[in-house]
ZATIMI-778196 format. One record per residue: residue number from 1; residue in three letters; x, y, z of N, C-alpha, C in turn. Coordinates in pm, whole numbers, m for minus. Example, Ala and Ser with C-alpha at 12.3 -4.5 7.8 and 13.67 -1.06 7.14 Angstrom:
2
<kolfi 1; 'ALA'; <1319; m569; 780>; <1230; m450; 780>; <1320; m330; 780>>
<kolfi 2; 'SER'; <1285; m225; 708>; <1367; m106; 714>; <1290; 3; 787>>
//
This chain:
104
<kolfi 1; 'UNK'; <6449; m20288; 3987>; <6366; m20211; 4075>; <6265; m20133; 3989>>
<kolfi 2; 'UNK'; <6135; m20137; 4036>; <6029; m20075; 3951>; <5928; m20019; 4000>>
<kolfi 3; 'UNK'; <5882; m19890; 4029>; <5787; m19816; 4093>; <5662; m19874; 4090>>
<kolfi 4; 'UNK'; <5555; m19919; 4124>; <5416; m19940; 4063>; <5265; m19830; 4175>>
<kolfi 5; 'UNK'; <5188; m19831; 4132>; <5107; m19769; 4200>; <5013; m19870; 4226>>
<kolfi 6; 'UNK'; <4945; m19905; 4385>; <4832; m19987; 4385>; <4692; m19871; 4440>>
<kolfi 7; 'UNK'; <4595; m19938; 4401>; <4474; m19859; 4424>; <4410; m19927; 4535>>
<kolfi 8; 'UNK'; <4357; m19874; 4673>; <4318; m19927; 4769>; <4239; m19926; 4842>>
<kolfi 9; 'UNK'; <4117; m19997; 4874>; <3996; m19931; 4911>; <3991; m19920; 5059>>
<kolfi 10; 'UNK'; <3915; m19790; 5088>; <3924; m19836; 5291>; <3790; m19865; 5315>>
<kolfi 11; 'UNK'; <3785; m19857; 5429>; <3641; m19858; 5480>; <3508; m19792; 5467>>
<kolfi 12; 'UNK'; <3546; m19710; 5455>; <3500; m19570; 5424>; <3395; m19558; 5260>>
<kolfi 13; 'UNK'; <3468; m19699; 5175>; <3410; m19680; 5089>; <3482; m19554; 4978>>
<kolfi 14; 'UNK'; <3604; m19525; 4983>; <3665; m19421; 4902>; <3814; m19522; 4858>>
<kolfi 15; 'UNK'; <3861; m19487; 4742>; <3972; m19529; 4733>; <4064; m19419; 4749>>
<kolfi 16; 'UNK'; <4200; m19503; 4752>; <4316; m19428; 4801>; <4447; m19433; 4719>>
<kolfi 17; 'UNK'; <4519; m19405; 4676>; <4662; m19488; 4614>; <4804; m19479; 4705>>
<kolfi 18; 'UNK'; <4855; m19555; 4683>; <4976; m19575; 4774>; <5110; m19622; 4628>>
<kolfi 19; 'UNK'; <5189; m19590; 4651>; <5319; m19602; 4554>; <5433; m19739; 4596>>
<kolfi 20; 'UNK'; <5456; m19854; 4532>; <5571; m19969; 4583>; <5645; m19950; 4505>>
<kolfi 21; 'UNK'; <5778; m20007; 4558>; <5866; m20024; 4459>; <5866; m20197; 4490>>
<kolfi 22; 'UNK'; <5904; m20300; 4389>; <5910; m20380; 4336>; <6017; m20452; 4298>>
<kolfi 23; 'UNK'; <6125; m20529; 4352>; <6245; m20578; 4292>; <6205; m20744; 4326>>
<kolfi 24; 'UNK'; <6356; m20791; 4269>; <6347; m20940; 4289>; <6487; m20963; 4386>>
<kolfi 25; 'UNK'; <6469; m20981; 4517>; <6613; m21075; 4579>; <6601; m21201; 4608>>
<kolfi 26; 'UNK'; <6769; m21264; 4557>; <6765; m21413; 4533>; <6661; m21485; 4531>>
<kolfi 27; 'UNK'; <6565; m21433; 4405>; <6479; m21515; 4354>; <6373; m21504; 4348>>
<kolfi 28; 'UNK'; <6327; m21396; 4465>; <6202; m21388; 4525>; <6167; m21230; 4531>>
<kolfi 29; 'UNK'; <6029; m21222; 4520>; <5984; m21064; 4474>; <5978; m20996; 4653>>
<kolfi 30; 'UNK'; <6010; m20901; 4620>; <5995; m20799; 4777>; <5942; m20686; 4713>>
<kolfi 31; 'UNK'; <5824; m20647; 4784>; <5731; m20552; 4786>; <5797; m20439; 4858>>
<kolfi 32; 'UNK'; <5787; m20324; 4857>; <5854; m20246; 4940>; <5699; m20090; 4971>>
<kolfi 33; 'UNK'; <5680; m20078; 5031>; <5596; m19960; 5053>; <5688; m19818; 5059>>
<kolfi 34; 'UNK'; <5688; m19764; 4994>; <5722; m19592; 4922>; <5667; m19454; 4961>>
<kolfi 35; 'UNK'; <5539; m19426; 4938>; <5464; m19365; 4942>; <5315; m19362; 4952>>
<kolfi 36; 'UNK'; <5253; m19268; 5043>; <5089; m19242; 5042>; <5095; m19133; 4894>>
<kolfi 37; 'UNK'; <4961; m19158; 4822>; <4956; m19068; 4715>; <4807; m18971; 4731>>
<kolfi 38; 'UNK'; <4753; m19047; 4798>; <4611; m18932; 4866>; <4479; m18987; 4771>>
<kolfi 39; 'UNK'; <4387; m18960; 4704>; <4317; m18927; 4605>; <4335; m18934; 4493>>
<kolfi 40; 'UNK'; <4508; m18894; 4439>; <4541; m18872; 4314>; <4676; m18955; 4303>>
<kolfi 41; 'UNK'; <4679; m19055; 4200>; <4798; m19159; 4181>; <4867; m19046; 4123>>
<kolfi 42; 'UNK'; <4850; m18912; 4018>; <4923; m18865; 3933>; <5002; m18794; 4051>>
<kolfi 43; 'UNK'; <4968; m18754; 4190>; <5045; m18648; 4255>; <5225; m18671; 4336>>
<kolfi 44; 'UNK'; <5253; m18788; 4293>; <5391; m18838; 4317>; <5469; m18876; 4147>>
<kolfi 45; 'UNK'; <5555; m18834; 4140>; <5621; m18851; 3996>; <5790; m18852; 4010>>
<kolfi 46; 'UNK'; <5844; m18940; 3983>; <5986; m18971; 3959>; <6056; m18838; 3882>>
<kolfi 47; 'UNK'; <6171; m18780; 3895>; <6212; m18744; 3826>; <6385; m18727; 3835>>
<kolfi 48; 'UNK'; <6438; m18650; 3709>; <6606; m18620; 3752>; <6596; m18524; 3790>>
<kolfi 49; 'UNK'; <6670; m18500; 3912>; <6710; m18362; 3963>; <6769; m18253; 3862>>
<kolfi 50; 'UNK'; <6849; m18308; 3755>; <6862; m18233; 3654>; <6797; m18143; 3562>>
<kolfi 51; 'UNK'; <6630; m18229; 3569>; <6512; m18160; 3491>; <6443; m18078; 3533>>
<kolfi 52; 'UNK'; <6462; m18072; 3677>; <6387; m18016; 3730>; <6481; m17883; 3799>>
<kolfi 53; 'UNK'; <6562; m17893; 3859>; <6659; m17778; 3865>; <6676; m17616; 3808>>
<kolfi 54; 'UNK'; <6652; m17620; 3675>; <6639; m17462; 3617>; <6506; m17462; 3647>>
<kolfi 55; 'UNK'; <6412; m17538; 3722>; <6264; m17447; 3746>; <6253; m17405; 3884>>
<kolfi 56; 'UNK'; <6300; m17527; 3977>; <6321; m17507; 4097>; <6266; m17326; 4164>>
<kolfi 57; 'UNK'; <6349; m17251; 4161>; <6355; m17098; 4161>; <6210; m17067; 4157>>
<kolfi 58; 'UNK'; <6186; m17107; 4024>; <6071; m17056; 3979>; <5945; m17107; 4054>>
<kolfi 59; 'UNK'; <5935; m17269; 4070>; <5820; m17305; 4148>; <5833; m17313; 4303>>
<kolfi 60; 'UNK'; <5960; m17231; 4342>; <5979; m17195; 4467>; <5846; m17086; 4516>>
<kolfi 61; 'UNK'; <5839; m17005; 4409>; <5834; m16845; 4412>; <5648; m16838; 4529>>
<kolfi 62; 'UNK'; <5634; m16768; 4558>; <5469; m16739; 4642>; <5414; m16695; 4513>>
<kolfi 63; 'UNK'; <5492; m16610; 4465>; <5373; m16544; 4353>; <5322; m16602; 4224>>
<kolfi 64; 'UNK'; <5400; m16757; 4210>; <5394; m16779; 4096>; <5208; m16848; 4047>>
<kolfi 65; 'UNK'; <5138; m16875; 3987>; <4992; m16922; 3969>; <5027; m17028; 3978>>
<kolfi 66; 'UNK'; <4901; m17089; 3993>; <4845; m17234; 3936>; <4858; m17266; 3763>>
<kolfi 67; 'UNK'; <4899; m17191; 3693>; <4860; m17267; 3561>; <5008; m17223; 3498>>
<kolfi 68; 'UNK'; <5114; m17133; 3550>; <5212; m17095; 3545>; <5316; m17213; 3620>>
<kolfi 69; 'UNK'; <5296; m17291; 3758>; <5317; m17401; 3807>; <5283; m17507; 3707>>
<kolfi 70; 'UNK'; <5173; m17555; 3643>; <5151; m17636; 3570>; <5196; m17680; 3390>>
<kolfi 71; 'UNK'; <5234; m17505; 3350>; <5341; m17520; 3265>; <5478; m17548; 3307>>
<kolfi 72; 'UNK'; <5520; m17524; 3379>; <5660; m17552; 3451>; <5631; m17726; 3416>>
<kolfi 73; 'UNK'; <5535; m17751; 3509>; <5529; m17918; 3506>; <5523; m17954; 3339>>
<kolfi 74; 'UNK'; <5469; m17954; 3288>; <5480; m17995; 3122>; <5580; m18001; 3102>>
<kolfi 75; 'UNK'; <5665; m17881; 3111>; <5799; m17866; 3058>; <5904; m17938; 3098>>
<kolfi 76; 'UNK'; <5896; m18043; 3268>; <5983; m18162; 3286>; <5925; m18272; 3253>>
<kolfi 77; 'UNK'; <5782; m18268; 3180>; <5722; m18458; 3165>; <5613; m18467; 3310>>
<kolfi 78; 'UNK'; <5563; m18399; 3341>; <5456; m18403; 3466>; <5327; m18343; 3408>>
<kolfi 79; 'UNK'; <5196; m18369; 3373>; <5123; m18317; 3327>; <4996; m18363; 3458>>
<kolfi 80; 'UNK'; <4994; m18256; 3513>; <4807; m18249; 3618>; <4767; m18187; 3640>>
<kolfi 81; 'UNK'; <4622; m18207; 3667>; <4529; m18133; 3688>; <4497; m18072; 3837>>
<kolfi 82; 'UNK'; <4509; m18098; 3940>; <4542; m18098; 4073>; <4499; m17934; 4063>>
<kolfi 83; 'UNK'; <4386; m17889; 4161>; <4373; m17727; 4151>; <4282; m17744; 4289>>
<kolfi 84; 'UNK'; <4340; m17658; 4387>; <4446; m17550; 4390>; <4534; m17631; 4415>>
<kolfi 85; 'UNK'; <4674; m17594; 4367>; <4783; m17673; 4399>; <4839; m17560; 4522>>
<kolfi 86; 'UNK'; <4890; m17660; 4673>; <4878; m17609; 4757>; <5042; m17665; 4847>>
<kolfi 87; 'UNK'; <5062; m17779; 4766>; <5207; m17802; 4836>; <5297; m17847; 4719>>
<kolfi 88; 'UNK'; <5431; m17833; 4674>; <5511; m17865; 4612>; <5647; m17872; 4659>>
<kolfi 89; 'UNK'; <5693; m18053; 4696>; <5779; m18106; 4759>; <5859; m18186; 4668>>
<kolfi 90; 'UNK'; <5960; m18150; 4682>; <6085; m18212; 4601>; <6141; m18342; 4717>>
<kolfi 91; 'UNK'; <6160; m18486; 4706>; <6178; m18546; 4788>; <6280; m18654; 4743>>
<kolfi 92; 'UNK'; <6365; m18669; 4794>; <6515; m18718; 4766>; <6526; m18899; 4855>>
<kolfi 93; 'UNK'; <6448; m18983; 4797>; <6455; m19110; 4816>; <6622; m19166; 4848>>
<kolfi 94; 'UNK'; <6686; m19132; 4972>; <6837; m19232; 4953>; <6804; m19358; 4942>>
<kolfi 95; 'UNK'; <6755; m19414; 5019>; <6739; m19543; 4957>; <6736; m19594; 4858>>
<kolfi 96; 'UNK'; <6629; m19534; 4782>; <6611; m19605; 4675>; <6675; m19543; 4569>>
<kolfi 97; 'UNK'; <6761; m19421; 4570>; <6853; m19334; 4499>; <6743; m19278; 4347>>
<kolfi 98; 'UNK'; <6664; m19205; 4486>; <6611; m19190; 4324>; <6493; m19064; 4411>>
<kolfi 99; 'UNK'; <6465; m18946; 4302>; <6410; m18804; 4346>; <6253; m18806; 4288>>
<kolfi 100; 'UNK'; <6197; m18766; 4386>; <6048; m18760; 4309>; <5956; m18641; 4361>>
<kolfi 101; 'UNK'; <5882; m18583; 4287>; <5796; m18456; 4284>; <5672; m18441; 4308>>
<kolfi 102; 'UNK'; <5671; m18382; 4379>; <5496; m18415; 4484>; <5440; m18319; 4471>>
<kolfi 103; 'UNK'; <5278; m18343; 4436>; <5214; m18209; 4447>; <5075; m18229; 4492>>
<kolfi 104; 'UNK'; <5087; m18138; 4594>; <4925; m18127; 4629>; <4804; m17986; 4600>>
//
């Protein structure tokens, strides 16, 4: 199983990104659709709940900044630029057993 990002153009003349996951059953590849990513492929990111956990608290907080949020991110392997950052969603894939970190 393997995450990939495709880039997608609409009508509109703007592109978009959308997130698949990718496996092979008996033999044959299955595409799977995952996620909308908006504008920015970087704003969906895999991670362990483990790494992210002692920050949790912290990028809970109202008061915390934008560049105080964005060290947090360095510090699990997430590095973006994304300003103002305006939503931060922790999202727990059962399916695909696997946690990933969203930011808008």
């Amino acid at each position: 199983m393997s995450l990939y990002i495709r880039k997608e153009k609409r009508a509109n003349g703007r592109f978009y990104y959308k997130m698949y996951d990718v496996k092979r059953v008996k033999g044959k590849v299955r595409t799977r659709y995952v996620g909308y990513l908006g504008k920015d492929p970087r704003s969906k990111s895999e991670i362990t709940f483990g790494d992210v956990l002692p920050y949790v608290t912290r990028l809970m907080d109202l008061e915390v900044t934008d560049a105080e949020i964005r060290e947090i991110l360095r510090k699990i392997g997430i590095d973006t630029d994304i300003s103002p950052i305006t939503k931060i969603v922790i999202e727990n894939d059962r399916k695909m057993k696997k946690t990933f970190l969203r930011i808008r």
